[in-house]
N, C-alpha and C positions, 0 to 999 in steps of 0.2 A: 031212575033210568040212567043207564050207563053210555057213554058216547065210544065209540072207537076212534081210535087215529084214521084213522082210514073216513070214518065218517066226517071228521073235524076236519080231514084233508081236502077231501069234496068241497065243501065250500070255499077254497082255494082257487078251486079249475080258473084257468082265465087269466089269472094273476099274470103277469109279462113283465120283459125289461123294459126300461123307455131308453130306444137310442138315442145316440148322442149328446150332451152334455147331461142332460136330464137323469134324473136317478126315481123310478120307483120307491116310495118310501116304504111299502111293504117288505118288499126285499129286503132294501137297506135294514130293516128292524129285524129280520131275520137273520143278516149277515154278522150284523155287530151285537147278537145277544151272548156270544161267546169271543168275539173276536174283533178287535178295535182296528185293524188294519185296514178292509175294505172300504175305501171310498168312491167306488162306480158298484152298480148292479151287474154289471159286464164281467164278473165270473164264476167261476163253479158254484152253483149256491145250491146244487141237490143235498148236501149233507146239512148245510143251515136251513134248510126247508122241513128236513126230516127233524132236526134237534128242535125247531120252533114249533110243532104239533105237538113232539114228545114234551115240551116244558111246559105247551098250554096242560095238556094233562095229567102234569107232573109221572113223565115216565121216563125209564132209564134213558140217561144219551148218551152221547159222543162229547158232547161240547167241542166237538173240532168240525171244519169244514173240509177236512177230508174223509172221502166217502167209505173208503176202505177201514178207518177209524170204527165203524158200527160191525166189522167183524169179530169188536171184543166186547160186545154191549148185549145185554140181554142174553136169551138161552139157545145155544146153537139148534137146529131142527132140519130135518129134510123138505126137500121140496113136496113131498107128496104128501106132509105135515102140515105145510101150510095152508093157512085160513084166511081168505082174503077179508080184508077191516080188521089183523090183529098184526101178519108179520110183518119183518121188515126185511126185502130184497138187496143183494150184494151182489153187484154183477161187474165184469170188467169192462171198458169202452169197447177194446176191440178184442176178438174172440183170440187172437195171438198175444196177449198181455201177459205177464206173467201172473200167476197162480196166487193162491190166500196166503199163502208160506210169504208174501212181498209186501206187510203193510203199507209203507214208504211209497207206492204209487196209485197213479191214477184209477180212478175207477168212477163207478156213478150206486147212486141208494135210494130206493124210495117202497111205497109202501107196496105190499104184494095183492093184487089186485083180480086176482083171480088168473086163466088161460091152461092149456091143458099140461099135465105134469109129468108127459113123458117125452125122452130125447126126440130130442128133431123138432119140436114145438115153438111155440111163441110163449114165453112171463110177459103177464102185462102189469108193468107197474104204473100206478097215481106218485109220482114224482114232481120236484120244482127243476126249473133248469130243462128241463126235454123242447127239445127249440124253445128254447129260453122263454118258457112259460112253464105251468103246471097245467099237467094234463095225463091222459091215461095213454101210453104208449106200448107196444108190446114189443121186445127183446130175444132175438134167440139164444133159444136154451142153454147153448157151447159156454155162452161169457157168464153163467152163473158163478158166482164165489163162494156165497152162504144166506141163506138165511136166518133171521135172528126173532124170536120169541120177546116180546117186550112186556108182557103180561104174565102174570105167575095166575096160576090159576086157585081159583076161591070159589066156593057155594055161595047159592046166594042167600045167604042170611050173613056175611059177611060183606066189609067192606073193600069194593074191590083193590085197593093201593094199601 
């Protein structure tokens, strides 16, 4: 039986910062599985949340904590392509951001989660970091960037990696 990110992510839901001095050790394991500089849970960690699912399953990543970083990862795909428990969502924070052409900035990533896949709608993505927990949240359509195919596709008398 095969798991998806997306299912592997689910059992994340819930996961939060702990203010104040305190640090979530989940998080923290997530932040420094690429990256040695984080020492509070208190920032960006949608991209190390997305690259720690992908490593439990041994799938393409990022290894970066920037989120716009997963626009070079795996197989670019439309949104009406995707499959929710396989894609991964690129979306901007705010819908006046600049555009995918701007690696170099902010943005957020998480796994694509289903919601309806025509303009004017809601992407609901299972992300880490969405008020600073993981959880399913849904985003309008405008801040989309890309999304990204993490799975090549194989029959099943194959193994799927």
């Amino acid at each position: 039986m095969q798991i998806t990110a997306y299912e592997l992510a689910q059992r994340f839901i819930g996961i939060k910062e702990i203010n104040g001095s305190m640090d979530n050790p989940q998080i923290m394991s997530m932040l420094r599985l690429d990256n040695s500089w984080p020492e509070h849970d208190e920032v960006a960690w949608c991209s190390a949340f997305v690259n720690y699912i992908a490593w439990l399953l041994r799938l393409p990543r990022s290894k970066s904590l920037a989120a716009r970083s997963w626009l070079t990862v795996g197989e670019p795909i439309s949104l009406e392509e995707a499959i929710p428990g396989y894609d991964v969502v690129i979306i901007k924070r705010k819908a006046n951001d600049p555009g995918r052409e701007v690696l170099q900035y902010q943005g957020h990533v998480g796994f694509f989660a289903g919601g309806f896949k025509i303009q004017g709608s809601d992407i609901h993505i299972l992300g880490g970091n969405q008020n600073n927990t993981v959880n399913v949240t849904p985003y309008g359509w405008d801040r989309l960037l890309g999304v990204r195919r993490l799975y090549r596709e194989f029959n099943t008398n194959e193994a799927p990696f």
